[in-house]
N, C-alpha and C positions, 0 to 999 in steps of 0.2 A: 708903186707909183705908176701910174697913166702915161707910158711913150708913146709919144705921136711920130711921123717920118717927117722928114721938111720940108717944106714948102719949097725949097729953092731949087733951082733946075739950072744945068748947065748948057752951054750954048748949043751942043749938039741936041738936046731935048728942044730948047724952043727956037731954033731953025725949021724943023720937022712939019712945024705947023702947032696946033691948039696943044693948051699944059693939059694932060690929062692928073684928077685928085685922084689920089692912093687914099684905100677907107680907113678911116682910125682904127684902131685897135685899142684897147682897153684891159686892164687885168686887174684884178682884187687884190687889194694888199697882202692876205693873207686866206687862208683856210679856216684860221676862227671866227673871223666876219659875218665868212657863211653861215657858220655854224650855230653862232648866236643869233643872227637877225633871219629872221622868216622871210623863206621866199614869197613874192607876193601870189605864186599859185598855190602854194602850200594855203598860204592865207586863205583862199579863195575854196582850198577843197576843205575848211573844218563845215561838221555839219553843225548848226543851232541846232542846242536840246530845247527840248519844249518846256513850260516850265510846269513846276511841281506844281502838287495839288496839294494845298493849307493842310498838315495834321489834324487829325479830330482832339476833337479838347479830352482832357482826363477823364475816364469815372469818376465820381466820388461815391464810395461806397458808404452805405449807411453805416450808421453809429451801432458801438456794440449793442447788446441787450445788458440793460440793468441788471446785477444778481440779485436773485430772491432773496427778503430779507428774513432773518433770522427771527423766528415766531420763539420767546422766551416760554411764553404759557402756550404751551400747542392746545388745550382745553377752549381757550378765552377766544370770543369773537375777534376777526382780526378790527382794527380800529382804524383802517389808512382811511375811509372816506369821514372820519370825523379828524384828521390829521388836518392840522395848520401850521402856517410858516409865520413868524412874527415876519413883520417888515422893521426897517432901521428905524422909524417913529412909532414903531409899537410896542406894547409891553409882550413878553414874551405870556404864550398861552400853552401852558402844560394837561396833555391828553392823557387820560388813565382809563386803563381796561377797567373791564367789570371784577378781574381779581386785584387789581391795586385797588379800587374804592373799597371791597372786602377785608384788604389788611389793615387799610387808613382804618377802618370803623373797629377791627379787632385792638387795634391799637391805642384807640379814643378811650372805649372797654374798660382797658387794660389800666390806662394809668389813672380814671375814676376810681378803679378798685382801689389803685393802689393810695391815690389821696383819702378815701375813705379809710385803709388800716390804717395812713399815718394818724388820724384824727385818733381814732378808738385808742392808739397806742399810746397818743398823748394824753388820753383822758384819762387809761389805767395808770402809767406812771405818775399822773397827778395825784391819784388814790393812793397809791402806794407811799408815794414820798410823804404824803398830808397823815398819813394813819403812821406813819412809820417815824415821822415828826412828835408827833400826839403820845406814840408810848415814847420818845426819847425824852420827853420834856417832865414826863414822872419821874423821879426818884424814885432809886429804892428803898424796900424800908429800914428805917434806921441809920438813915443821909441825913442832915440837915444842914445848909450853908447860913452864915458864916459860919467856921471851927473859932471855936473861942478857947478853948482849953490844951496842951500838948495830946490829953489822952483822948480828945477827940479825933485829932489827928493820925492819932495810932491808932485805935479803932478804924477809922474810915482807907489805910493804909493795908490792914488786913483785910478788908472786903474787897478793895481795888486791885487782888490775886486775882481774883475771879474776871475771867474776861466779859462774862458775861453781863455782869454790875459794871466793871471797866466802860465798856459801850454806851450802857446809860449813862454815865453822869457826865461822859464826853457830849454824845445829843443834848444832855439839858445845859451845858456850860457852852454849848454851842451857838444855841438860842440866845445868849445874852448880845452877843455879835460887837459892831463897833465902828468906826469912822473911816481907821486904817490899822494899822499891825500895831504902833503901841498903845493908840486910844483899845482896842481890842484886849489888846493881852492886860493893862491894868483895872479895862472893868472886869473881866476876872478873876483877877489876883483879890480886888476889892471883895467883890464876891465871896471868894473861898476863907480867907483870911480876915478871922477876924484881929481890929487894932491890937488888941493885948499879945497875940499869939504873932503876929507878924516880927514886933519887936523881937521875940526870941530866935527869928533864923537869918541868918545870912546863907548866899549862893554857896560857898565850901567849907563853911562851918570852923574858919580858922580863931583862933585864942583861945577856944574850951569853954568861952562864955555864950556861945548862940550854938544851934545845931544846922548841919548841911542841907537845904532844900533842893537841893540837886542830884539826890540819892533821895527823892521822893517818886511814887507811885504818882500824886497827885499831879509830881511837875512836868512827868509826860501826857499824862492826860488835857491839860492845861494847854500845851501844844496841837496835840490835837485837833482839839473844840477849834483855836484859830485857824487851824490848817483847812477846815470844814468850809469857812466860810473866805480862805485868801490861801486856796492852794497853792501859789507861789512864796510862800512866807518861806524863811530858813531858819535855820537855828542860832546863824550868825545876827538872825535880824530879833526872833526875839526874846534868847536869854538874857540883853543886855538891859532890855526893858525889865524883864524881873529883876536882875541883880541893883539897878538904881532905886526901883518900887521900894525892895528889902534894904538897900543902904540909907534912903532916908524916912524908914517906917517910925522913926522916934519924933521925927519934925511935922510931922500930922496930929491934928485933935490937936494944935496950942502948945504940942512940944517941943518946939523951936522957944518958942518964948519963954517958956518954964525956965532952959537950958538960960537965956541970957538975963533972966532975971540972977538967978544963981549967979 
């Protein structure tokens, strides 16, 4: 704190004559004061720096270089200056060297030849199947359908060893053809069988009085011939049509009626 001396004087000071002032004195509260607050000479000796000068603006260095594009046909002219960019309203426009339009055209070539062998190939298989049709639809000699007799039946049962007769009379019982698999298999059966001879077989030949057609040569061939024309046919689907054919061979020709006249 700031002491001053006082002002007040005792009588022997102002008998003397005039009060002489004593000069103030003053002192700082402390040493930190100084320390923190700048002298005003200190103030007065900093020098101004001058001021800077603006940085210069960045480089910008140029953009890398493109890399060279990769030439597929090193042979083929390059094609950059017939090259185009579709735009987003455009159709895209596809650029082919002089060796793509060489393969496109190798290729065009190629698959003419190849429709031309399918044609020829179907024209030979048509030859083939029509001539191969033509001998299956002859009989051999010494065939004749219907069998009317048992010893026809055996007769024609020893030549149907032979595979090669076998074949034929499947082609010619093939050709009779049919609607679906029983319409098929009973104009068959009509076919081969004739009325009088039908009556005597049944499917396994049971009482002693008919014989078994299912230990016949005939009744696999008979299969067959259907099979030719409805390769998914089974055997489930059409022994059942012969064994009904053969169970009501007496009720055909008026033999139903015969029976209920009796």
């Amino acid at each position: 704190m700031a002491e001053t001396t006082s002002d007040l004087q005792t009588d022997e000071e102002t008998s003397h004559g005039k009060r002489k002032r004593r000069p103030t004195f003053r002192y700082l509260e402390s040493d930190t004061d100084s320390d923190s607050t700048p002298s005003k000479r200190h103030r007065d000796s900093v020098i101004p720096q001058p001021p800077q000068a603006p940085l210069p603006p960045p480089t910008l260095l140029p953009p890398p270089a493109p890399l060279p594009r990769r030439n597929l046909f090193p042979d083929s002219p390059s094609t950059s200056r017939n090259q185009t960019f579709p735009t987003p309203h455009s159709k895209r426009v596809f650029c082919y060297s002089a060796v793509d339009e060489k393969m496109l055209q190798l290729l065009e070539e190629i698959r003419d030849q190849n429709r031309t062998s399918q044609r020829l190939l179907t024209l030979i298989l048509r030859k083939i199947s029509s001539s191969s049709s033509e001998n299956m639809d002859v009989l051999p000699d010494g065939i004749k359908f219907p069998l009317e007799t048992p010893q026809e039946l055996t007769a024609l049962e020893e030549k149907l060893e032979d595979q090669t007769v076998k074949d034929k009379v499947c082609g010619h019982l093939s050709s009779i053809g049919g609607t679906n698999i029983p319409d098929a298999v009973r104009r068959i059966m009509k076919y081969v069988l004739g009325h009088a001879l039908s009556t005597m077989y049944n499917w396994v030949g049971k009482g002693g009085k008919k014989a078994a057609f299912s230990s016949l040569f005939i009744k696999d061939v008979m299969i067959r011939a259907v099979r030719k024309n409805m390769p998914a046919a089974t055997n489930a689907e059409l022994e059942p049509v012969m064994k009904d054919w053969l169970r009501y061979a007496k009720d055909r020709q008026g033999g139903r009626n015969e029976r209920r006249i009796k």
